[in-house]
C-alpha positions as CSV (number, residue, x, y, z in Angstrom):
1,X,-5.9,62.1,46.5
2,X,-6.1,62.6,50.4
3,X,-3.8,65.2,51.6
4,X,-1.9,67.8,50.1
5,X,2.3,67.2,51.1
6,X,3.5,68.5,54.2
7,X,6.7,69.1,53.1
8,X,8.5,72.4,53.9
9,X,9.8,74.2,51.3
10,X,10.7,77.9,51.0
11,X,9.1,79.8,53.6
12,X,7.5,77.3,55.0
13,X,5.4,76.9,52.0
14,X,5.8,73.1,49.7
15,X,5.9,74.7,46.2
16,X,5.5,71.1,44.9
17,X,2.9,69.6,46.9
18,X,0.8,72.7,46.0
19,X,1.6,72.4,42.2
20,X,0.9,68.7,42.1
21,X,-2.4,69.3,44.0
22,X,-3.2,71.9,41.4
23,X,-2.2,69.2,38.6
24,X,-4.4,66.7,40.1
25,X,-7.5,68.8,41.2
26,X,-7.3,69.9,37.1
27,X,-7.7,66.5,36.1
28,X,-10.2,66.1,39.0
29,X,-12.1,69.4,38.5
30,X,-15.1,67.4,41.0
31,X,-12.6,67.1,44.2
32,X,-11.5,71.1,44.2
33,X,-15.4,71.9,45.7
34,X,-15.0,72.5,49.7
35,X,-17.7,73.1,52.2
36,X,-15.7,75.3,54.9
37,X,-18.3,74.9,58.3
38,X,-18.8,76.8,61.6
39,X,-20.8,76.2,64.5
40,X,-21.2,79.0,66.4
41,X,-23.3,79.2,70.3
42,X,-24.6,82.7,71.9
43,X,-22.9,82.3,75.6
44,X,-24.4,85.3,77.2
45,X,-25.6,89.2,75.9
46,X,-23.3,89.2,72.7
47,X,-20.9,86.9,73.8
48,X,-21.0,84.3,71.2
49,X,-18.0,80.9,70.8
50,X,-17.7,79.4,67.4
51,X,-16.0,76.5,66.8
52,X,-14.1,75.2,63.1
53,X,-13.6,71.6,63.0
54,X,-15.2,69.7,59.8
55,X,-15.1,70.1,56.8
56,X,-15.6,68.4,53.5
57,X,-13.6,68.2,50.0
58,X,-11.4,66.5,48.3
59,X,-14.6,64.0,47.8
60,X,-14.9,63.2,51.7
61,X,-15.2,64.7,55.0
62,X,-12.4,65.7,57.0
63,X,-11.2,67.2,60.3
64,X,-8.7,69.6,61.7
65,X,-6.3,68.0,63.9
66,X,-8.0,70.0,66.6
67,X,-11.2,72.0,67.3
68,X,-10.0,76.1,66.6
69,X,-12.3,77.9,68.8
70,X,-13.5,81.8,68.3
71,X,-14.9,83.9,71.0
72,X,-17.0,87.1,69.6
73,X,-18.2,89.2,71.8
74,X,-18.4,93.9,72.1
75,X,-15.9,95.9,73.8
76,X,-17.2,97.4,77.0
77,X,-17.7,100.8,74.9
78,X,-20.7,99.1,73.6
79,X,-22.2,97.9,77.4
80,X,-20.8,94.6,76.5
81,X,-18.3,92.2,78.3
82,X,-15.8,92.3,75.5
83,X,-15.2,88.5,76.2
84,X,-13.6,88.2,72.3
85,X,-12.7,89.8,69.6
86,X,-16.0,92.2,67.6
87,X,-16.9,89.5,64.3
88,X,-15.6,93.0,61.8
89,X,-12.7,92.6,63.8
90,X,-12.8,88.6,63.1
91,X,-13.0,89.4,59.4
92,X,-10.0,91.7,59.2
93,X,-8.0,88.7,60.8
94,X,-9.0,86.4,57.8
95,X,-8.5,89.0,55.4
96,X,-4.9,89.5,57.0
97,X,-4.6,86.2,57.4
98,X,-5.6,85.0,53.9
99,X,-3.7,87.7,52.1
100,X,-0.2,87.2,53.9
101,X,-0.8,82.9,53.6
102,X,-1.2,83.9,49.7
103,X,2.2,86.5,50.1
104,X,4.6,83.5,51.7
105,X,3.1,80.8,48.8
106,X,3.8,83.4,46.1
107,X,7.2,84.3,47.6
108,X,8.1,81.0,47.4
109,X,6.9,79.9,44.3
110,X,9.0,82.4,42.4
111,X,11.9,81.9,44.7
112,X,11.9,85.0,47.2
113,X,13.2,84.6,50.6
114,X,10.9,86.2,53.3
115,X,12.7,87.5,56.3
116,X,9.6,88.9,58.0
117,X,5.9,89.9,56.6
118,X,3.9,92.0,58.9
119,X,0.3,93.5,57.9
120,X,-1.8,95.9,59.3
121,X,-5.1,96.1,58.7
122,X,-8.1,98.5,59.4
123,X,-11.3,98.7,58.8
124,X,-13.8,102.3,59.1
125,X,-17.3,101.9,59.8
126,X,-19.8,104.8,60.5
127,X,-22.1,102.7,63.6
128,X,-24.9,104.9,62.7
129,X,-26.2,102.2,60.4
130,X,-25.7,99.3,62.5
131,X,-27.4,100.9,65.3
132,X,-30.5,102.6,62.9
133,X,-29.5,105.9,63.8
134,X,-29.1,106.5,60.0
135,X,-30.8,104.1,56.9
136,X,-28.5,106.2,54.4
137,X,-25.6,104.9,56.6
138,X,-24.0,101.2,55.2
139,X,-24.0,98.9,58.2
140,X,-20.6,97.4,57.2
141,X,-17.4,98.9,56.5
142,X,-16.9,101.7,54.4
143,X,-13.3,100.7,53.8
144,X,-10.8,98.6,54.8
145,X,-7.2,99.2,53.9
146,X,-4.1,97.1,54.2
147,X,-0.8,98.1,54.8
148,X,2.7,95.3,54.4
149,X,6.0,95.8,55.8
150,X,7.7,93.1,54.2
151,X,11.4,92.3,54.5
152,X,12.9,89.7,51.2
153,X,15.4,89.0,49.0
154,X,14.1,90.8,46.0
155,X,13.7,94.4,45.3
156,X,10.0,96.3,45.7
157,X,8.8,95.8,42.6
158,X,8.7,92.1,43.0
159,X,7.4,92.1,46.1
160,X,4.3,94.4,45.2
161,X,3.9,91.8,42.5
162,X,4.2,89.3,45.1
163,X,1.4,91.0,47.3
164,X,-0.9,91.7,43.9
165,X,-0.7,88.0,43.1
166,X,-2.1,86.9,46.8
167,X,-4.4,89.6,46.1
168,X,-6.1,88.3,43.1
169,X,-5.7,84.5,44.6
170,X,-7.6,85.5,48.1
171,X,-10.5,83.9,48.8
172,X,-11.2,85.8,51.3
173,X,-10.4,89.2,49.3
174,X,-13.1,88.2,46.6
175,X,-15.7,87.0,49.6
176,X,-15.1,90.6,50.9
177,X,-14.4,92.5,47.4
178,X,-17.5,90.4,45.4
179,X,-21.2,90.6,46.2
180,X,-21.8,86.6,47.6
181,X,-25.1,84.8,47.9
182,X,-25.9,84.3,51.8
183,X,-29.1,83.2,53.0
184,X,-29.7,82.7,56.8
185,X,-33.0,80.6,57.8
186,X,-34.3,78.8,61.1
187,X,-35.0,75.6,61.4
């Protein structure tokens, strides 16, 4: 197995490429395990670029058909050049973006039509932690809450099923949701 089909099928999601990839990677339990990478460079004061390219699974390494490249960086509120996005605010877009990729799959593996999905998504965060003000104070967020407008051929009870099933299928709802191991070292 190489690639998963390309396909388009129901909201732009191939139903059957995924479900055959799910057949296969049962049988193959050793080709689901992915290593996702990032390198990321400081630039200047807390202007920092990441870059996604490589990754591995499937039993080899692979590439995205092009470098994506992520500039982080603190609004000028913070005496910062606010040359990118803050990385919370890098989170909430995986977490949006995860969660609504798992919505349009869903939707079209039970045969709902999306006309439009649209998600909003905050986080709240008290910066007297993150700045030592306060130990008491979490550094991270206290909250985060997400909000979907979402426009389909099916009435709301599907479609909060719809948005629970993405839920419970997000990686990167259980990366935020689930206490992971990190560990950070220097070479």
């Amino acid at each position: 197995m190489n690639t998963i089909g390309t396909q388009d099928v129901g909201n732009g999601v191939n139903v059957q490429a995924l479900l055959d990839a799910r057949q296969a990677l049962t049988a193959a339990p050793e080709a689901a395990r992915f290593q996702w990478r990032a390198q990321c460079q400081w630039v200047n004061g807390t202007h920092s670029r990441t870059t996604v390219h490589g990754f591995a699974g499937l039993g080899e390494e692979h590439t995205h058909r092009a470098p994506f490249v992520f500039d982080g960086d603190h609004p000028e509120v913070f005496a910062s050049q606010d040359n990118g996005a803050t990385p919370v605010e890098i989170l909430l877009v995986a977490l949006a973006g995860c969660l609504t990729a798992g919505v349009a799959t869903v939707a079209a593996r039970r045969g709902v039509r999306l006309h439009s999905v649209k998600a909003s998504v905050s986080g709240d965060m008290d910066l007297q932690g993150i700045l030592g003000i306060d130990a008491d104070v979490r550094n991270g967020f206290t909250g985060i809450h997400v909000a979907y407008e979402i426009d389909a051929d099916a009435p709301p009870s599907d479609i909060e099923a719809i948005v629970a099933q993405s839920q419970k299928r997000s990686a990167v709802f259980d990366i935020v949701t689930n206490p992971t191991a990190v560990t950070v070292e220097v070479a």
